[in-house]
N, C-alpha and C positions, 0 to 999 in steps of 0.2 A: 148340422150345427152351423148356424151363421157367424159364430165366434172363433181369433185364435185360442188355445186353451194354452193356460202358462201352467205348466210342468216343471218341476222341481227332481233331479234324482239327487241321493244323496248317499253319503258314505264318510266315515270315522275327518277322513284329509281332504276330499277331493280332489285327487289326482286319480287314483289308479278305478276302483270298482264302481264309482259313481260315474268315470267318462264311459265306460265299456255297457253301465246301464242306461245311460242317455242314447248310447246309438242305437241298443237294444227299444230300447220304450218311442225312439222314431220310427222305427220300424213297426213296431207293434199298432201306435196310432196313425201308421199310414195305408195298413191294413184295415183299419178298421173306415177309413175315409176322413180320420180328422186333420182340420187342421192345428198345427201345435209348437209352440216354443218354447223348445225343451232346454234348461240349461243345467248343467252336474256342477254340485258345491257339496261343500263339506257341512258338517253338523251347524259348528258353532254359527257361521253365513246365513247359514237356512233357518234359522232362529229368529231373524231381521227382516225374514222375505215373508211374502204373501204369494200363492198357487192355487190353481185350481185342483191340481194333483199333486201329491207327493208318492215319490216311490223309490222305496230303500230298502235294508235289510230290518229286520224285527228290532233286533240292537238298537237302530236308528228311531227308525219310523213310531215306537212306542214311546219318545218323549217328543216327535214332532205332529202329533195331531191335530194340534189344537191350529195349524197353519193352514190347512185346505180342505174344504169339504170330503174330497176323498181321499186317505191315505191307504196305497197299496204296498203290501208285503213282499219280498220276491227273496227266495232262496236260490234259483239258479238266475244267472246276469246275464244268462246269451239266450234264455229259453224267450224269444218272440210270441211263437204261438200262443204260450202260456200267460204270459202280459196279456197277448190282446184279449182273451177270455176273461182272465182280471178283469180289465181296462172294460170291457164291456157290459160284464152286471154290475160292474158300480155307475158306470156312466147311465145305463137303464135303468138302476135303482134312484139315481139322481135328478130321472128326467132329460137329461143333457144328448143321451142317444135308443132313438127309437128301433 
């Protein structure tokens, strides 16, 4: 990827599950080789922004669709390996990583 990728995590407040998924989802795309500018906001914020990714809990992520071509789901917030697998057939299915 010649691009940064703007990444969105999110959660109800943004404070607490959205920061712990932002270090989680750097981690994940730093695994994977990308590079990426990740920042954790709350719902209503994330409503005004634009990403290439979003990645939150179901609650969330199913009325922020319509904000990034990919939106990824995640029920555990520490699970990396499982992000980057995410993070990888959509980035493959989008073109974005070979």
């Amino acid at each position: 990827m010649d691009r940064t990728l703007d990444v969105i995590t999110v959660c109800g407040v943004g404070m607490g599950s959205s920061l712990m998924l932002k270090i989680t989802a750097e981690d994940a795309l730093r695994a994977l080789g990308l590079p990426a500018r990740v920042e954790a906001t709350d719902v209503s914020t994330a409503r005004g922004m634009r990403a290439d990714i979003v990645i939150g809990q179901e609650l969330h992520t199913a009325e922020l669709g319509d904000l990034a071509p990919i939106v990824v789901t995640v029920s555990d917030f520490l699970d990396a390996e499982g992000l980057a697998a995410a993070l990888r057939d959509r980035l493959t299915a989008h073109g974005l990583l070979d």
